[in-house]
Backbone bond lengths (Angstrom), bond angles and torsions (degrees), N, CA, C in turn:
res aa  C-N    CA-C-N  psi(-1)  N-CA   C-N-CA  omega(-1)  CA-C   N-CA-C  phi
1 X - - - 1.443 - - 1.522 110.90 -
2 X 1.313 116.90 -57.17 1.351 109.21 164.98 1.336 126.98 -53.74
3 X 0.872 111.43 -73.79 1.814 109.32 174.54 1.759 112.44 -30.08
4 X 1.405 118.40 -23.12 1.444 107.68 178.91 1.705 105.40 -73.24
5 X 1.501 92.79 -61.54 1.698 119.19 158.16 1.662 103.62 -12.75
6 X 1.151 117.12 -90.94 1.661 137.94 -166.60 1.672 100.01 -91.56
7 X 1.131 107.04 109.41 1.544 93.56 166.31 1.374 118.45 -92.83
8 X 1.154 138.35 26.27 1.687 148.25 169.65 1.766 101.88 -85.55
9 X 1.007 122.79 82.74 1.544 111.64 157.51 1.857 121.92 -14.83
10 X 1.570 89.08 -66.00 1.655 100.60 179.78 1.323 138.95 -42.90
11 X 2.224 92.38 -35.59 1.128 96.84 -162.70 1.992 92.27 -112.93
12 X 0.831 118.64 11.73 1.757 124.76 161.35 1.842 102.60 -93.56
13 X 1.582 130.92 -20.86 1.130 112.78 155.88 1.629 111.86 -74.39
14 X 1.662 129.77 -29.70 1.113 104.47 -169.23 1.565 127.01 -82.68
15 X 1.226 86.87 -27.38 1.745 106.25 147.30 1.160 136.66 -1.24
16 X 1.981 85.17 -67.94 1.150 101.91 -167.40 1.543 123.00 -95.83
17 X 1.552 105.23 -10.02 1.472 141.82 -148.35 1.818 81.82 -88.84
18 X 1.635 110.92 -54.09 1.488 120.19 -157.30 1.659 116.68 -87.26
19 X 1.467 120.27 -48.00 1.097 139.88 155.07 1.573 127.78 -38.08
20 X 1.817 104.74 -51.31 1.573 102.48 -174.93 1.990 115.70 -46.69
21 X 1.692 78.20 -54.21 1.411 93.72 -176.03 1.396 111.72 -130.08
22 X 1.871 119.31 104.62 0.896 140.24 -154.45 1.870 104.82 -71.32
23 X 1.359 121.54 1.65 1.566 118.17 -174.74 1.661 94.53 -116.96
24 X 1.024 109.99 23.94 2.024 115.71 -170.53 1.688 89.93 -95.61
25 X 1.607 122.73 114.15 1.068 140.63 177.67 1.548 98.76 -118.14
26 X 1.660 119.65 116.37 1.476 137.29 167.18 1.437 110.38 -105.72
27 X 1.429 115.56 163.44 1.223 129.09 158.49 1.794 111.57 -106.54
28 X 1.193 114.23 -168.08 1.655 126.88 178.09 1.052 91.36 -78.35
29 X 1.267 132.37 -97.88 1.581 118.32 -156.21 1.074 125.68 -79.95
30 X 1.689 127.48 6.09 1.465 106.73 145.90 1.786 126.28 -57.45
31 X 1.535 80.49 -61.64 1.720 89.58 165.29 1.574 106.41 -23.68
32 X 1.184 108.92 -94.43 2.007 120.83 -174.84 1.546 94.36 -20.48
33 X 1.151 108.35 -79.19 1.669 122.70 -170.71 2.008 103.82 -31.20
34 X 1.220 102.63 -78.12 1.301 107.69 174.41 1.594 115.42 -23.27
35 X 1.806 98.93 -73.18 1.872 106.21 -169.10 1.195 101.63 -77.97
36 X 1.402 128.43 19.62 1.980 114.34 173.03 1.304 121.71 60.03
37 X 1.444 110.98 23.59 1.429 115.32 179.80 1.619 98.92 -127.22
38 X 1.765 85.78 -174.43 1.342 108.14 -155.35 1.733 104.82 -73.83
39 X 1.532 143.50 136.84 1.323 110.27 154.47 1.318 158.54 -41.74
40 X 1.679 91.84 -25.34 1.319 103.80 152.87 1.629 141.36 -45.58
41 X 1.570 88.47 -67.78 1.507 89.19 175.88 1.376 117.81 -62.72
42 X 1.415 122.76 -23.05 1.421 117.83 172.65 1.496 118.22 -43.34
43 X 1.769 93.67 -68.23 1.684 116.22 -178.39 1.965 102.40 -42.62
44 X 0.771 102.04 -40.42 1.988 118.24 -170.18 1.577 93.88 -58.66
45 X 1.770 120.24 -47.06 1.326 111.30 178.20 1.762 108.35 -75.25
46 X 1.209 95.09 -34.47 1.726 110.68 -149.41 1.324 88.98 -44.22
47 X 1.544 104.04 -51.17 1.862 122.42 -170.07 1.380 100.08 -64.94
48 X 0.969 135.13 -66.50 1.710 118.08 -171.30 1.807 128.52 -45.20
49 X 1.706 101.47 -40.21 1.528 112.76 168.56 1.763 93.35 -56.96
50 X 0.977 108.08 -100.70 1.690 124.11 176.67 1.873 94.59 4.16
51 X 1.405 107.37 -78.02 1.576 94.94 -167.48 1.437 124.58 -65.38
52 X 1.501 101.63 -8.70 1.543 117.65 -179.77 1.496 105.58 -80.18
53 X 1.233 125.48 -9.47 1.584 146.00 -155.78 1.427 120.21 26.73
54 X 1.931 107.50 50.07 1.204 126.92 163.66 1.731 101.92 -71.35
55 X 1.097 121.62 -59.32 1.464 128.26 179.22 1.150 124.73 -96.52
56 X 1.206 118.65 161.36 1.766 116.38 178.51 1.259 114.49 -136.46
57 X 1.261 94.81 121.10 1.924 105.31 179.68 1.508 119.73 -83.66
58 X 1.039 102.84 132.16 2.035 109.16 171.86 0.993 101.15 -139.20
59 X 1.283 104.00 150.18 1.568 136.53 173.59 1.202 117.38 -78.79
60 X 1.693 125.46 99.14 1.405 91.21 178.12 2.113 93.18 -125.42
61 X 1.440 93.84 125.67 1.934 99.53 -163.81 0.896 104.28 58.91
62 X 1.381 144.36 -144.34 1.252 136.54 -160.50 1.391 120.42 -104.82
63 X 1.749 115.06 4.38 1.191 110.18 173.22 1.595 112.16 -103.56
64 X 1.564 123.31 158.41 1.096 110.47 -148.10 2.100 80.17 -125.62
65 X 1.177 100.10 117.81 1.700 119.31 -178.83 1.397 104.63 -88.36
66 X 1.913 106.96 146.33 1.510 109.60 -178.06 1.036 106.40 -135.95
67 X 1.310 131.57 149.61 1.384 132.10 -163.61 1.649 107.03 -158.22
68 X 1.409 135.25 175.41 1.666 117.56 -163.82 1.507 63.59 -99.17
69 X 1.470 90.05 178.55 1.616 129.87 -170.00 1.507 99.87 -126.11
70 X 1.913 111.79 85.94 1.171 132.78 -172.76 1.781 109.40 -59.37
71 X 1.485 104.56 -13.90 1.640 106.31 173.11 1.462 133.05 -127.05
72 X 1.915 81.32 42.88 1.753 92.94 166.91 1.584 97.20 -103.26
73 X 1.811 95.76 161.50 1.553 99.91 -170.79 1.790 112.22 -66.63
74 X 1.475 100.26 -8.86 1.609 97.89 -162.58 1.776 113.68 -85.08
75 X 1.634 88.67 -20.04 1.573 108.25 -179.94 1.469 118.52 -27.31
76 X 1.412 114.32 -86.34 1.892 96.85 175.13 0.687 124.24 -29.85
77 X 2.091 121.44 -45.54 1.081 121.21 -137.09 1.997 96.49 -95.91
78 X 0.767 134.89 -8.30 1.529 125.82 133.68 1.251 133.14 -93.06
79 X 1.151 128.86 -13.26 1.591 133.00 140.62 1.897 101.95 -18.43
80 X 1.187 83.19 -67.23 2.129 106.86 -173.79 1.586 104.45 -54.15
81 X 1.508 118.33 -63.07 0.926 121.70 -175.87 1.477 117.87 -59.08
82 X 1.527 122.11 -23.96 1.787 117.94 -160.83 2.044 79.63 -99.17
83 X 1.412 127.79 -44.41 1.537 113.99 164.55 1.670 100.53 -32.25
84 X 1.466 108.16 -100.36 1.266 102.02 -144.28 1.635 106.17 -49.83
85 X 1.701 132.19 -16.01 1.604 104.61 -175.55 1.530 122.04 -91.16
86 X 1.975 104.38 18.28 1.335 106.91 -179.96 1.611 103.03 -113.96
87 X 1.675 106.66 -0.68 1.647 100.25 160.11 2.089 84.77 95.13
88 X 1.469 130.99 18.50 1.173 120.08 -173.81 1.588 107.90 -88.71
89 X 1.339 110.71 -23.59 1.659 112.17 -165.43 1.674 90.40 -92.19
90 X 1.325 136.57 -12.98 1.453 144.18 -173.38 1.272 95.54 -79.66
91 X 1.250 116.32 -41.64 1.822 136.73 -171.64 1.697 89.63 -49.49
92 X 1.396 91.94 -70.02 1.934 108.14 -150.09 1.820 91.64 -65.35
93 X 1.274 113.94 -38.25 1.497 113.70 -173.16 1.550 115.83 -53.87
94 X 1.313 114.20 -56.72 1.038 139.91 -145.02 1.376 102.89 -110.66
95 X 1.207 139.87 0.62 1.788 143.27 172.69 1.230 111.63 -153.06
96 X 1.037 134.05 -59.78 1.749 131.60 168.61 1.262 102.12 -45.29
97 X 1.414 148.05 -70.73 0.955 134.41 -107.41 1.711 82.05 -117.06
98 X 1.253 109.94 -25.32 1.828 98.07 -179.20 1.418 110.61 -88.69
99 X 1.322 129.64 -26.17 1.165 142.23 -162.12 1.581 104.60 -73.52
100 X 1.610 153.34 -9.02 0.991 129.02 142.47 1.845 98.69 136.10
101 X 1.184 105.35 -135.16 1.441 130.29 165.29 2.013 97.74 -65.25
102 X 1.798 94.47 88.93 1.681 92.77 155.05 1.482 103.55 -139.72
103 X 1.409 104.08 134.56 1.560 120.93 178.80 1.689 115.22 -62.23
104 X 1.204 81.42 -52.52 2.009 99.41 -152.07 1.639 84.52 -152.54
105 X 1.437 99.52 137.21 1.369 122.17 -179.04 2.011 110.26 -140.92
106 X 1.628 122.43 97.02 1.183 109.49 -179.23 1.860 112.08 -110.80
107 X 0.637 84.61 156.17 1.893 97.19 150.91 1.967 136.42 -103.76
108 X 1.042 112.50 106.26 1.406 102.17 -154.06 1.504 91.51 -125.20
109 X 1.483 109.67 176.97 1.891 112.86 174.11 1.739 91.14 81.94
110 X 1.347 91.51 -150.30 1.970 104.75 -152.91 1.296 90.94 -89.87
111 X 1.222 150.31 64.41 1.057 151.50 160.02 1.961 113.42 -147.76
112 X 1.368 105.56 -29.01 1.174 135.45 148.95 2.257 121.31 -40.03
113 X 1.539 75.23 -65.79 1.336 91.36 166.28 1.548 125.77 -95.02
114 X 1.081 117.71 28.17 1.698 133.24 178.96 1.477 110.73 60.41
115 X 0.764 125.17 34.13 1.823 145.44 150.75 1.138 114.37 -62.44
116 X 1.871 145.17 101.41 0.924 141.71 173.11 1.394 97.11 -94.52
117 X 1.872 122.89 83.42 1.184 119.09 173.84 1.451 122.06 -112.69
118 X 1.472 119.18 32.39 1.635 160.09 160.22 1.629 92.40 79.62
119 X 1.411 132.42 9.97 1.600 111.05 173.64 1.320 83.84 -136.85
120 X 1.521 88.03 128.33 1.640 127.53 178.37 1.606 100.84 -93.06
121 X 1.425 125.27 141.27 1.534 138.50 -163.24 1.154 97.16 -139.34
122 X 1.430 117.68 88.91 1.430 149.32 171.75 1.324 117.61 -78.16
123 X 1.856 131.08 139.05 1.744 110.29 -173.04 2.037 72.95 -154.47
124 X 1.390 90.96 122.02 1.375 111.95 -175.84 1.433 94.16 -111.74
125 X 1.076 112.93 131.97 1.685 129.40 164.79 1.553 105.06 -122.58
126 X 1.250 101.84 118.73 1.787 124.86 172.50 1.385 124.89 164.35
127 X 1.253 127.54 -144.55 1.539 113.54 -168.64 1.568 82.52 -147.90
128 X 1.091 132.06 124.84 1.273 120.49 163.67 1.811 100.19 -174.06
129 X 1.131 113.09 -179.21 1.767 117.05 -173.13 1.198 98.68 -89.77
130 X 2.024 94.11 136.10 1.606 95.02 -158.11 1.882 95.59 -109.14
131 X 1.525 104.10 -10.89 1.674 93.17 162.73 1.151 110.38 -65.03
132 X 1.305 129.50 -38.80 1.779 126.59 160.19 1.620 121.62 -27.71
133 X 1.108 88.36 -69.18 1.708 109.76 168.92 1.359 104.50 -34.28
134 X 1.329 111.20 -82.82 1.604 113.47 -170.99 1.691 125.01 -62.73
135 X 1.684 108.93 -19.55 1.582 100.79 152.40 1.635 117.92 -70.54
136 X 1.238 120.37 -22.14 1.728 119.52 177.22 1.218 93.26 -57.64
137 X 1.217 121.55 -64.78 1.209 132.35 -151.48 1.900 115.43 -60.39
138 X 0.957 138.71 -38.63 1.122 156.88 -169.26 1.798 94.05 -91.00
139 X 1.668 124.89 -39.48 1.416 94.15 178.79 1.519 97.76 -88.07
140 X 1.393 143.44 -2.34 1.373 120.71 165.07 1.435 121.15 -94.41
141 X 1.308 114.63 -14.07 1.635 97.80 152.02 1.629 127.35 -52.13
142 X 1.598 94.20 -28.07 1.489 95.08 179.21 1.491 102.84 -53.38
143 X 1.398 98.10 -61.82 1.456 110.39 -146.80 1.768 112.73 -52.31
144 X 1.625 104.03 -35.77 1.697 113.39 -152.68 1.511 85.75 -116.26
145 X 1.405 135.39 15.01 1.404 149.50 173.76 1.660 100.90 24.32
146 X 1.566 119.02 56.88 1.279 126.16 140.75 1.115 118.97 -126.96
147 X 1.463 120.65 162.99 1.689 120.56 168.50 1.339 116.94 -81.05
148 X 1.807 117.81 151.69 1.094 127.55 -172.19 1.128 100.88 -125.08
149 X 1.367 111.86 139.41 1.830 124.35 177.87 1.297 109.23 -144.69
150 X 1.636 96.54 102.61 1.312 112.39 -179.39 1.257 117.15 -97.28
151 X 1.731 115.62 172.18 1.423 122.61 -155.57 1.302 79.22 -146.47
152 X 1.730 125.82 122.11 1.231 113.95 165.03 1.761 102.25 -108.55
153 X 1.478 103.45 146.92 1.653 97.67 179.14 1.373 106.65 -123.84
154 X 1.367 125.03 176.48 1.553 130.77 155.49 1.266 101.07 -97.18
155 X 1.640 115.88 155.48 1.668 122.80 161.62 1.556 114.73 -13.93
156 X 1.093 112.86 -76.33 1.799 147.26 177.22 1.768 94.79 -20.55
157 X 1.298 103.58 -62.39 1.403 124.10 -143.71 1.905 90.71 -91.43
158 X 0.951 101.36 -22.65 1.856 103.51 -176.80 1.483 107.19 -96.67
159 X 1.585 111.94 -35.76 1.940 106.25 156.29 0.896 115.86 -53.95
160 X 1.671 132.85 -43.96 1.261 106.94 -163.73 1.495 115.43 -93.00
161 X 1.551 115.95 13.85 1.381 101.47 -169.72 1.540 103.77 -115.97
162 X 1.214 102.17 7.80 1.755 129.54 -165.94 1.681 106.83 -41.22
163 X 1.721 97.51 -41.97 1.469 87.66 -165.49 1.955 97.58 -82.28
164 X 0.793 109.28 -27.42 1.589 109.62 174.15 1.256 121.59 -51.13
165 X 1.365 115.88 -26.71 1.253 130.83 -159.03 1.937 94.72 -97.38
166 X 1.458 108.81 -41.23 1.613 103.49 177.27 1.368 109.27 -79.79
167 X 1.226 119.92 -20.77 2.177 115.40 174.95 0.998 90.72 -63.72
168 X 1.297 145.71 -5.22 1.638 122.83 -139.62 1.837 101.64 -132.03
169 X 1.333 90.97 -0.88 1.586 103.74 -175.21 1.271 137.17 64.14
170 X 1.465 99.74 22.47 1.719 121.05 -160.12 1.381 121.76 -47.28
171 X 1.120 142.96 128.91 1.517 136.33 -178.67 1.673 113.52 -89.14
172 X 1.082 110.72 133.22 1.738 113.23 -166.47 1.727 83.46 -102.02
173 X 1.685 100.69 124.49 1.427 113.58 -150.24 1.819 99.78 -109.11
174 X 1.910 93.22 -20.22 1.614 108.64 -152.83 1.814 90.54 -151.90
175 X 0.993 128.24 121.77 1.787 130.67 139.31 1.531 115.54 -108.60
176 X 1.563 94.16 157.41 1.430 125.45 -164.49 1.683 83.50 -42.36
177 X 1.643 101.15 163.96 1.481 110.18 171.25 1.399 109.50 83.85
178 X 1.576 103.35 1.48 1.928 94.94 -178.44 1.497 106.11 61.22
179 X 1.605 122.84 27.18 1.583 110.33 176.10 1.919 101.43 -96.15
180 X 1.165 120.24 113.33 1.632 135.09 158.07 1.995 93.49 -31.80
181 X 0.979 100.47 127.98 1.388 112.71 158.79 1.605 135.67 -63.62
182 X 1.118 146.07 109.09 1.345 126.00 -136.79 1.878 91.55 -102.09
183 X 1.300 124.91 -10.31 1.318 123.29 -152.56 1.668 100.64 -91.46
């Protein structure tokens, strides 16, 4: 859908790179490095978001860091849009929300870090039936035609891995109370 939307390859990965997860800070040639392209064409998108004041550039020493610009008006409103075109709000619809007793619901790995690399790395904390789980799971791969690889934990087992889970830039997908995450 996007790619029809945007016809820039580069700039529907950065999109997607900046938007998924609004605390995802890149440089130029990681970016390049990452999407297998040229620096150029990166910088060519980098500059159009930037003057569009989707992103915001800083200087930090001589490399110049980019990150979305959490206080442009368009912000949610592709926040929303890069969810539903990676199949994430299908996620929360369609397995979180039927599946029962869930604490904490994240997304972690290359999808975490705005990587549309078609397997989503899901870590469910709660108590609930996990053959359940794994029939959700199999009709929303259908649906959002990526794979899901989930991690189910107990409380116990999700404290202690907590700090792993914040190096890792994890997106809190689900909180206790069955409340959808709005971020």
């Amino acid at each position: 859908m996007l790619d029809y939307l945007i016809t820039s390859k580069t700039r529907v990965k950065l999109i997607l790179k900046f938007f998924l997860n609004s605390e995802t800070r890149a440089y130029l040639r990681s970016l390049a490095e990452e999407f297998g392209e040229s620096t150029n064409a990166v910088r060519v998108e980098l500059n159009r978001l930037t003057e569009a004041g989707l992103l915001e550039a800083k200087n930090e020493g001589r490399t110049k860091v980019y990150q979305a610009n959490k206080k442009h008006s368009l912000f949610n409103d592709l926040h929303n849009i890069v969810k539903k075109y990676l199949g994430i709000d299908t996620l929360i619809d369609e397995i979180l929300s039927k599946l029962g007793n869930v604490e904490t619901a994240l997304i972690i790995g290359d999808y975490a870090c705005g990587i549309d690399s078609g397997i989503i790395d899901l870590v469910v904390v709660g108590d609930f039936d996990r053959n359940y789980l794994q029939q959700l799971v199999e009709k929303v791969e259908y649906l959002i035609k990526r794979k899901i690889r989930v991690l189910v934990l107990n409380k116990e087992e999700f404290i202690s891995l907590s700090d792993k889970f914040k190096k890792e830039n994890a997106i809190i997908v689900w909180h206790e109370n069955n409340v959808r995450d709005e971020n």
